[in-house]
C-alpha positions, -999 to +999 in steps of 0.1 A: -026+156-309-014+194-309+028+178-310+013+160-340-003+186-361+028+208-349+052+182-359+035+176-394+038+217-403+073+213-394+078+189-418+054+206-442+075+233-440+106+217-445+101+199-473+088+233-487+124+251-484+137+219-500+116+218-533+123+259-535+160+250-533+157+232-563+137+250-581+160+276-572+191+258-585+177+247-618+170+285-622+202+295-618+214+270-644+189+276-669+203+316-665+237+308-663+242+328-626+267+310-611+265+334-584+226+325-574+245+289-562+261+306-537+240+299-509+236+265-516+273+254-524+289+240-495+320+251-481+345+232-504+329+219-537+336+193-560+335+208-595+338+189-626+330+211-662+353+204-692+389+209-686+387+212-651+380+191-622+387+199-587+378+205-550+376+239-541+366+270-519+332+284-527+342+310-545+364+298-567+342+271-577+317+300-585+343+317-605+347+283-623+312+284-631+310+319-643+337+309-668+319+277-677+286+297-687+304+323-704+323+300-727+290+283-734+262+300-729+229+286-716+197+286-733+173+260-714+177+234-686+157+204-683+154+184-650+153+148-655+157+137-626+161+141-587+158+117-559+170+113-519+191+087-506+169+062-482+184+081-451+169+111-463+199+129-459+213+136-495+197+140-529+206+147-562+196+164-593+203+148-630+192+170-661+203+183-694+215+218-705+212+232-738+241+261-748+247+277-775+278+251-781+257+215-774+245+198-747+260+192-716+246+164-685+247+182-654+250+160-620+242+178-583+251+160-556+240+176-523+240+166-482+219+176-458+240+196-429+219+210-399+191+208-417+195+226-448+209+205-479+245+218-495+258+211-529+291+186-522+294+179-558+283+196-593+294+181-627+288+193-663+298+165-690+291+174-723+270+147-739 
């Protein structure tokens, strides 16, 4: 009974850090800090904004995004969606943000690797 209850907190606690990644990550977006992704971006990144799509280092997909959110400025971020793959081991995060040139769709792919989930992929479309 004890492994239980102990293996339930676990889990508990777990799915905690996960929700407070997210809400960390739509903060950042909603703020335009591209430098608040850092620790969730994995070590190579799939970037996709307007004019530029590539895989690259950490922090020159940062520096991407930087550029991105100084170009067009964020003023609100609305989540409209986030789910997990049936293995549990990826999820994403679809939602729209406002800037002060239109509206973009944004698109976060992330994997979980040793237990903590990393953003593979992050794409900003305009709409």
């Amino acid at each position: 009974m004890k492994k239980v209850i102990l293996l339930l907190s676990f889990l508990g606690i777990v799915v905690s850090l996960a929700g407070q990644s997210v809400e960390t990550i739509t903060r950042a977006l909603k703020s335009g800090d591209a430098k608040a992704l850092i620790p969730y971006l994995d070590s190579n990144v799939e970037i996709a904004v307007p004019g530029k799509e590539d895989i690259l280092p950490k922090d020159e997909a940062v520096a991407v995004l930087d550029n991105f959110f100084l170009k067009n400025r964020p003023q609100h971020f609305s989540e409209m969606h986030q789910g997990r793959s049936k293995g549990q081991d990826s999820k994403y995060i679809i939602g729209n943000l406002n800037t002060a040139n239109g509206t973009f769709r944004v698109y976060i792919y992330m994997k979980n690797q040793n237990g903590q989930f990393a953003i593979q992929e992050l794409r900003i479309d305009r709409e």
